[in-house]
LUMZA-341710 format. One line per 4 residues: number of its first residue (from 1); their letters; for each residue x, y, z of C-alpha. Coordinates in nm, 3 decimals, always signed. Example, Ala and Ser with C-alpha at 12.3 -4.5 7.8 and 13.67 -1.06 7.14 Angstrom:
2
1) as) +1.230/-0.450/+0.780  +1.367/-0.106/+0.714 .
END
This chain:
268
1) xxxx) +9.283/+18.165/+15.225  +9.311/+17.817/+15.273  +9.722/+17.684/+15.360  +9.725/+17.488/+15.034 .
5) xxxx) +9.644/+17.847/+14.853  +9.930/+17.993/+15.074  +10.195/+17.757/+14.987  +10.107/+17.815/+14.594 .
9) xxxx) +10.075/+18.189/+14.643  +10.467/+18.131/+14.809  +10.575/+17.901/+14.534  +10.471/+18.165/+14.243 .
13) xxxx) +10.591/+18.490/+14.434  +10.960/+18.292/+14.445  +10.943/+18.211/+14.119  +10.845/+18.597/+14.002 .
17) xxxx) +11.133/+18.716/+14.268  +11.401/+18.506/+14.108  +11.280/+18.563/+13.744  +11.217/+18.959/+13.803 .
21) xxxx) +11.613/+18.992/+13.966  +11.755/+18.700/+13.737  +12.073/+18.968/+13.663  +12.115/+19.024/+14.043 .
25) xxxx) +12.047/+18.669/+14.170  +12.265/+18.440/+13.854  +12.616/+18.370/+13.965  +12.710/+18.357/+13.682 .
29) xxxx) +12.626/+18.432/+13.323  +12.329/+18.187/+13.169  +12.554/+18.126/+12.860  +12.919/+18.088/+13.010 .
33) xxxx) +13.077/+17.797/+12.867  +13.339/+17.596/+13.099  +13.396/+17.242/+12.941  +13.655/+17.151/+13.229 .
37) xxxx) +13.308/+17.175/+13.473  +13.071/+16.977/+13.220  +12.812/+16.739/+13.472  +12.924/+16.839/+13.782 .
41) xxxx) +12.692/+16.764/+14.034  +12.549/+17.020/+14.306  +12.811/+17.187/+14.524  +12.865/+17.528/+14.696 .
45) xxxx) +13.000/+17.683/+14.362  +12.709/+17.548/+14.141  +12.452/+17.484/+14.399  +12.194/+17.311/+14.113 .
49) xxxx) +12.508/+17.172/+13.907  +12.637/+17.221/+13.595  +12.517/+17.124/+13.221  +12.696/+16.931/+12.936 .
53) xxxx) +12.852/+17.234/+12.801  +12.992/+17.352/+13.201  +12.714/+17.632/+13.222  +12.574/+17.652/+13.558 .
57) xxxx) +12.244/+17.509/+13.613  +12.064/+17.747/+13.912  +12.166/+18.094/+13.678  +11.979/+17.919/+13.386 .
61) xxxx) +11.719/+17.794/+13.578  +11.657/+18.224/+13.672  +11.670/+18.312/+13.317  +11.431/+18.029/+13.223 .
65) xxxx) +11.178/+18.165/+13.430  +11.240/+18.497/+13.290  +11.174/+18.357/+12.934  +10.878/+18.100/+13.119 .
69) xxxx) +10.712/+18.370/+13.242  +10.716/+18.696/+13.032  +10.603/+18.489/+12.678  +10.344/+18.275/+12.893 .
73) xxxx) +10.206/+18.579/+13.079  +10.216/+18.828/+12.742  +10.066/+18.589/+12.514  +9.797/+18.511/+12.809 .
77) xxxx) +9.712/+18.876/+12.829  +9.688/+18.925/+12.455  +9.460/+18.656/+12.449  +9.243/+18.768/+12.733 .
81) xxxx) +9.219/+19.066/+12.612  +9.104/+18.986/+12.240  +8.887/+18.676/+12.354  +8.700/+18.897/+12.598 .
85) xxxx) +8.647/+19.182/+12.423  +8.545/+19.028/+12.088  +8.290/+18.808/+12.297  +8.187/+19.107/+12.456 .
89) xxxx) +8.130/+19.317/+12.161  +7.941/+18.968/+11.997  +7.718/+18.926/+12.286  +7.631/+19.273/+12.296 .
93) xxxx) +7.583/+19.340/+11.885  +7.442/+19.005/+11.781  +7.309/+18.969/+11.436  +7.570/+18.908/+11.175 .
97) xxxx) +7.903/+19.021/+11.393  +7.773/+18.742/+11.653  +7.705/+18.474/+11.407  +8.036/+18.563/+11.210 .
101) xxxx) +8.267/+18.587/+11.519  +8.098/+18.292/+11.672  +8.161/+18.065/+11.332  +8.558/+18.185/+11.305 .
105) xxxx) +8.611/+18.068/+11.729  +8.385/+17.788/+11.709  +8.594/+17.667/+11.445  +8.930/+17.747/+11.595 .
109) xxxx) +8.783/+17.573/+11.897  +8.685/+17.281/+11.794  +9.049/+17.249/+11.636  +9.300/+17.045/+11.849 .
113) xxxx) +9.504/+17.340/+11.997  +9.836/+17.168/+11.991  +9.797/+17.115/+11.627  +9.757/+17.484/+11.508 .
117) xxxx) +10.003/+17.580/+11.746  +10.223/+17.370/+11.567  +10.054/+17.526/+11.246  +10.159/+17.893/+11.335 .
121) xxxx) +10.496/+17.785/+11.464  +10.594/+17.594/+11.120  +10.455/+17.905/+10.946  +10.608/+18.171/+11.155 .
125) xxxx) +10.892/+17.952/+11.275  +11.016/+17.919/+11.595  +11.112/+18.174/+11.880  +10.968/+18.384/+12.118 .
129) xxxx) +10.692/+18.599/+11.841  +10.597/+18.262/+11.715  +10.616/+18.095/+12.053  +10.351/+18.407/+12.152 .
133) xxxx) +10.170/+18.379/+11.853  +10.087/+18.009/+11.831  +9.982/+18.068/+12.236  +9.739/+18.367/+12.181 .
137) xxxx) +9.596/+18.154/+11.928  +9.517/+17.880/+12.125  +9.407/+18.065/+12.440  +9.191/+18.289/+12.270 .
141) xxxx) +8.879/+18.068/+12.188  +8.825/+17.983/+12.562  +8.801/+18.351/+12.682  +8.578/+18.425/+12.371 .
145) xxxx) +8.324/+18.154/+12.467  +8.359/+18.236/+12.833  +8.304/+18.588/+12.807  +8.003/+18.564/+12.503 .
149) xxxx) +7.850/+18.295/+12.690  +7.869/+18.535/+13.043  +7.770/+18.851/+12.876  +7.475/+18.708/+12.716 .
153) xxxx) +7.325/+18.626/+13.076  +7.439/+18.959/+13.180  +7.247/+19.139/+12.919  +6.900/+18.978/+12.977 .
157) xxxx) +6.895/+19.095/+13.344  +6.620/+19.307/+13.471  +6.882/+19.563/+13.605  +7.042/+19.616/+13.233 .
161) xxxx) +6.687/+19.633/+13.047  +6.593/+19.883/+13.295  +6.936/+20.086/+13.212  +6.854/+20.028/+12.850 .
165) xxxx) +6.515/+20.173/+12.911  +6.671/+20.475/+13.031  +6.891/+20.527/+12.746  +7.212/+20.386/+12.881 .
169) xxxx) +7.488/+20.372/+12.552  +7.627/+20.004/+12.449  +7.935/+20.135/+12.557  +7.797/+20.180/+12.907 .
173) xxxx) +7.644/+19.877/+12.950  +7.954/+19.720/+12.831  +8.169/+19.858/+13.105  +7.941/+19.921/+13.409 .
177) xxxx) +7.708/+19.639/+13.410  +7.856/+19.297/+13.203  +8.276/+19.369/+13.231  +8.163/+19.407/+13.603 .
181) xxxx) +8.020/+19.103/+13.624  +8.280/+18.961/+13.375  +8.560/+18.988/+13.617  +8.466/+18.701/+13.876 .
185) xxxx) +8.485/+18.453/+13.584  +8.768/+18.602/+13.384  +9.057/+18.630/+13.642  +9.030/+18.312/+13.760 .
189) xxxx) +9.000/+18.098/+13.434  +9.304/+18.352/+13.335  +9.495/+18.196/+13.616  +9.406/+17.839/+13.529 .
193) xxxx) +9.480/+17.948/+13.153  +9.872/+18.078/+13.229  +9.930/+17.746/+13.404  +9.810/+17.613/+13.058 .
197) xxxx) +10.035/+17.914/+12.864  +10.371/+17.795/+13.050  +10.291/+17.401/+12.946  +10.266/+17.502/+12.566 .
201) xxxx) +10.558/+17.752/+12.587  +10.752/+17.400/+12.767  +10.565/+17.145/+12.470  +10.701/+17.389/+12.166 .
205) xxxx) +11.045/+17.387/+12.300  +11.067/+17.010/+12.403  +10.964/+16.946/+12.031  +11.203/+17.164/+11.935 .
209) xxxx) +10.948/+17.461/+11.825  +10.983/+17.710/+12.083  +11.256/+17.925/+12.227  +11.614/+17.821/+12.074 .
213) xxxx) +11.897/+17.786/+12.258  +12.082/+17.936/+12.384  +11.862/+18.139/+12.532  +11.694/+17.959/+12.825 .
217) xxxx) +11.369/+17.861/+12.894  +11.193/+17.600/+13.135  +11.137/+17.390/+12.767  +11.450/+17.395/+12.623 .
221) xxxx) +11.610/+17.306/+12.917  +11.390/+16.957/+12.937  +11.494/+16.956/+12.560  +11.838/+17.000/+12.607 .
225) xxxx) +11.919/+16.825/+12.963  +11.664/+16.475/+12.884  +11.911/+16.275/+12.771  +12.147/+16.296/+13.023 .
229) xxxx) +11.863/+16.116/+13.307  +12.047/+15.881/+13.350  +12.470/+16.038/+13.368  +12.329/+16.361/+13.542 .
233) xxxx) +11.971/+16.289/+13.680  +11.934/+16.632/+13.839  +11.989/+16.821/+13.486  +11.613/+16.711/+13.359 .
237) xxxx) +11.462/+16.706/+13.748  +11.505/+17.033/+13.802  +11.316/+17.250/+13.510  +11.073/+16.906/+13.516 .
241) xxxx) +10.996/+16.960/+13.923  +10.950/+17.348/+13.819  +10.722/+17.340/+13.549  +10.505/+17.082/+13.738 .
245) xxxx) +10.513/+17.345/+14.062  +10.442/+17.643/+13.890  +10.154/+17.448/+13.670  +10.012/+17.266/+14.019 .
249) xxxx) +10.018/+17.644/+14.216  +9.874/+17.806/+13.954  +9.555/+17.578/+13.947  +9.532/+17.604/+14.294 .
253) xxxx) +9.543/+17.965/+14.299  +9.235/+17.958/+14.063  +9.036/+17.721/+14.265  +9.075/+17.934/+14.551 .
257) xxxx) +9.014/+18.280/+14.342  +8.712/+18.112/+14.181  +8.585/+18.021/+14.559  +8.616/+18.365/+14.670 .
261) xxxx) +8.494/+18.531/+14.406  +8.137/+18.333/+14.449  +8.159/+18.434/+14.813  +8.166/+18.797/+14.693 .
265) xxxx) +7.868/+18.761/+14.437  +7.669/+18.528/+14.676  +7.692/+18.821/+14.962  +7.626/+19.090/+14.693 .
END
């Protein structure tokens, strides 16, 4: 693993420790309200400062990730798992279930994303099902192309005719031979894809579609803490610097994944 992979594998495994124990790390409740501490800058008491409203920033900033993380990783698994196994089944049946299923995504696809996220969030409104909704959505085209597109090359292999030959069920051929192969390509364009998850989970809450306050999240508190740049300039650094972390580790992470996992296949 190469030292740039190491310092993003760091950066996301602090980010999952702090959001997994955000009740044990926060010093203090998320929501707690102290207008005679409104904007105070970093000290030992409030070691990332406090807001506009006195609520200390570093036990928001836990929570956020909570929020950040569990919608962006849920609504990336939903996604994965109903993009792949629809391109699956449409790579595998072909006819009329590949040209329908094909049509629906392609159109979807070709579809600015932001703009039917925004769609589904104006329809569903906002918070965390719509904020999950309008992601899954979005995400789901990409791992249905990716997984049609890898299962079709799977299938005309001389190994899977031959298993075909033999009698080998769909449902076999599904599982042993092209979710096998799936895998390599999957994981890491999942990676690359929650990196893509957290910026739409930020996007819908800095245009005021996403998670309301008060619950925290890494959006709403760019929403909330950008106009104060210029009285309390670490208020909108902070989630800004975290989202841009977590986004640049993450696509890292997948580079690297997506190097090894061609090592693997090249030595198989």
């Amino acid at each position: 693993m190469s030292l740039g992979a190491k310092v993003a594998l760091s950066i996301i495994a602090v980010e999952l420790f702090l959001a997994l124990l955000a009740s044990f790390i926060a010093p203090y409740p998320y929501d707690r309200i102290d207008l005679g501490k409104r904007l105070e800058p970093p000290s030992p008491s409030h070691i990332l400062g406090t807001d506009p409203l006195g609520r200390d920033v570093f036990s928001r900033l836990v929570y956020a990730l909570r929020t950040t993380i569990t919608i962006s990783a849920v609504s990336l698994g939903a996604a994965l798992i109903m993009g792949t196994l629809l391109g699956i089944i449409s790579a595998i049946l072909g006819g009329l279930v590949d040209t329908t299923l094909l049509g629906v995504f392609s159109v979807v696809y070709a579809i600015p994303g932001l703009f039917i996220a925004v769609a589904v969030l104006l329809i569903m409104g906002s918070g965390a099902v719509g904020t999950a909704t309008a992601i899954i959505i979005t995400l789901a085209p990409m791992f249905f192309r990716l997984s049609r597109a890898g299962a079709r090359e799977v299938l005309v292999k001389q190994y899977v005719e031959a298993a075909k030959a033999l009698g080998a069920s769909t449902l076999r051929i599904a599982l042993n031979y092209v979710g096998r192969e799936l895998v390599a390509v999957v994981i890491p364009t999942a990676i690359y894809m929650l990196s893509d998850a957290i910026a739409l989970e930020a996007t819908f809450s800095v245009i005021g579609l996403g998670i309301p306050p008060p619950t925290p999240s890494l959006g709403n508190m760019v929403a909330e803490y950008k106009d104060y740049i210029l009285a309390a300039p670490w208020l909108a650094t902070i989630p800004v610097v975290v989202v841009a972390l977590t986004i640049a580790s993450l696509n890292t992470l997948a580079k690297e994944l997506a190097r090894e996992f061609s090592i693997v296949i090249e030595v198989a």
